[in-house]
C-alpha positions in Angstrom: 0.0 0.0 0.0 2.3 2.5 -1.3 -0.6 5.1 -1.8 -3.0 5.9 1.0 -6.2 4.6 -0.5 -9.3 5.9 1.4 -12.2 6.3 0.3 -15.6 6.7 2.4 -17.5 4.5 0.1 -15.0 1.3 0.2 -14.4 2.2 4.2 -18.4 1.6 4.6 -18.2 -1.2 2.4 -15.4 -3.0 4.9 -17.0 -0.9 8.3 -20.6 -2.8 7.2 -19.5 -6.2 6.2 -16.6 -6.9 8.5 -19.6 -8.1 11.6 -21.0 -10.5 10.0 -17.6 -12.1 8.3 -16.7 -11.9 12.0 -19.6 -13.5 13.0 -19.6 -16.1 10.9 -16.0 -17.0 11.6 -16.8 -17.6 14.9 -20.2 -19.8 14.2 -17.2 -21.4 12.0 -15.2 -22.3 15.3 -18.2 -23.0 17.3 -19.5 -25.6 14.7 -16.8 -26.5 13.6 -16.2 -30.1 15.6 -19.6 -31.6 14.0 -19.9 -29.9 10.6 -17.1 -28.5 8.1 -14.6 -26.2 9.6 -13.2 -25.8 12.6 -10.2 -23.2 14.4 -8.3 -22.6 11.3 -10.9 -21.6 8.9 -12.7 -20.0 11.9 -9.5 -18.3 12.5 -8.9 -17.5 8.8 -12.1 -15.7 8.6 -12.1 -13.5 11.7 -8.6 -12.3 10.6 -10.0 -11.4 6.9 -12.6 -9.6 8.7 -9.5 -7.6 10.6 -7.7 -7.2 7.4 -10.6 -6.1 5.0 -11.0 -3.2 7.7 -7.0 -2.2 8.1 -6.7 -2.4 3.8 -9.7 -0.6 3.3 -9.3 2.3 6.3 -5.1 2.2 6.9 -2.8 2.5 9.9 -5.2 4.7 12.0 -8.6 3.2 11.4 -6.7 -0.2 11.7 -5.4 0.9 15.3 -9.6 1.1 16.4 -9.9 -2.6 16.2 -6.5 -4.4 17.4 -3.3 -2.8 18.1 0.1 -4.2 16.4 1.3 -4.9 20.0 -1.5 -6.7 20.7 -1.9 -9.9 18.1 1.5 -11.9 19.7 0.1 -11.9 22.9 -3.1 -13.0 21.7 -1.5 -15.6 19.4 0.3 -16.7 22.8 -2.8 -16.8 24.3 -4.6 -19.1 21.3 -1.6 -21.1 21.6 -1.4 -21.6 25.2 -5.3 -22.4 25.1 -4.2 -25.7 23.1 -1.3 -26.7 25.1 -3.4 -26.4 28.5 -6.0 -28.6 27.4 -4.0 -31.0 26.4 -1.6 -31.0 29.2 -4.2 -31.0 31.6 -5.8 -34.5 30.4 -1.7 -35.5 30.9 -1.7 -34.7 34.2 -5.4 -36.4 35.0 -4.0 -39.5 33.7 -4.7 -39.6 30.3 -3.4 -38.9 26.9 -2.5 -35.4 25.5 -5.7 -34.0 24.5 -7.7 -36.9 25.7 -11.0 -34.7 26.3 -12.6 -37.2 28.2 -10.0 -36.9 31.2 -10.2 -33.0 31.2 -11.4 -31.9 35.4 -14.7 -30.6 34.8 -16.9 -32.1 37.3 -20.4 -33.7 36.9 -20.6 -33.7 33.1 -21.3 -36.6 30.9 -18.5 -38.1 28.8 -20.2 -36.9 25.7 -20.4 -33.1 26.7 -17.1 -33.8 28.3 -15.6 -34.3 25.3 -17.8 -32.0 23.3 -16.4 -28.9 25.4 -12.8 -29.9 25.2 -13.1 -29.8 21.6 -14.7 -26.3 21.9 -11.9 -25.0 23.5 -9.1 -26.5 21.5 -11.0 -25.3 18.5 -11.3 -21.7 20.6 -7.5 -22.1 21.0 -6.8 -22.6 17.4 -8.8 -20.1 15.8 -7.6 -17.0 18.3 -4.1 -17.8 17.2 -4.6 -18.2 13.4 -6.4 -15.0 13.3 -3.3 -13.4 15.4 -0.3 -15.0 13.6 -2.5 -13.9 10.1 -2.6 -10.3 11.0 0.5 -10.4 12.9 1.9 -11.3 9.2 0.0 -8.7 7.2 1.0 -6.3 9.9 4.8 -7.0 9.4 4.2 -7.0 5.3 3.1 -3.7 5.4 5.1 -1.8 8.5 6.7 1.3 6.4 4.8 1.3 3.4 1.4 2.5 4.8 0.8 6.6 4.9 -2.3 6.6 6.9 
């Protein structure tokens, strides 16, 4: 983006679809255990919706949603989400992410498992949509006017 590039018409475009791109991405991760999808499509889409609004608006109006600073911690945090889960069925006694061993008390196997799915898939998709702008981020650093 040599050129600054704003327009108010293409900024509305990206301000008004951006929601429900986000949205979606995240009934992607929800669903995504028991239909198509999962964390890394989920995770793909939510950072398209970030990066529609930072190509279409720039540096400043890409500042409103998440910060540069801001997308290694949360791909630490995605990250971490994974290893947790798994390390905590380790340390119940069963297998790395054996869901079925994860310390939530009085719930059947079935949800048991169901919800340690949910949050690996959580997990993934936070940090594939940080590492993904993390990248466009450092593609871009110094070449952006706005």
């Amino acid at each position: 983006m040599n050129k600054p590039f704003q327009t108010p018409i293409v900024l509305l475009g990206a301000r008004l679809l951006s929601p429900y791109i986000m949205l979606f991405g995240w009934y992607v991760i929800i669903h995504g255990h028991y239909s198509p999808g999962g964390g890394f499509q989920g995770g793909a889409l939510l950072a398209a919706s970030i990066l529609l609004i930072r190509v279409a608006g720039g540096r400043r109006v890409a500042q409103l949603q998440i910060k540069e600073f801001a997308t290694t911690p949360l791909a630490v945090v995605g990250v971490s989400i994974y290893f947790a889960a798994g390390l905590v069925a380790v340390a119940m006694g069963g297998y790395f992410l054996d869901y079925g061993m994860l310390p939530i008390p009085g719930m059947d196997p079935a949800w048991l498992r169901y919800t340690g799915i949910l949050i690996i898939e959580v997990g993934i998709g936070l940090a594939v949509m940080a590492i993904l702008v993390m990248i466009y981020d450092n593609m871009v650093r110094g070449e952006d006017y706005g």
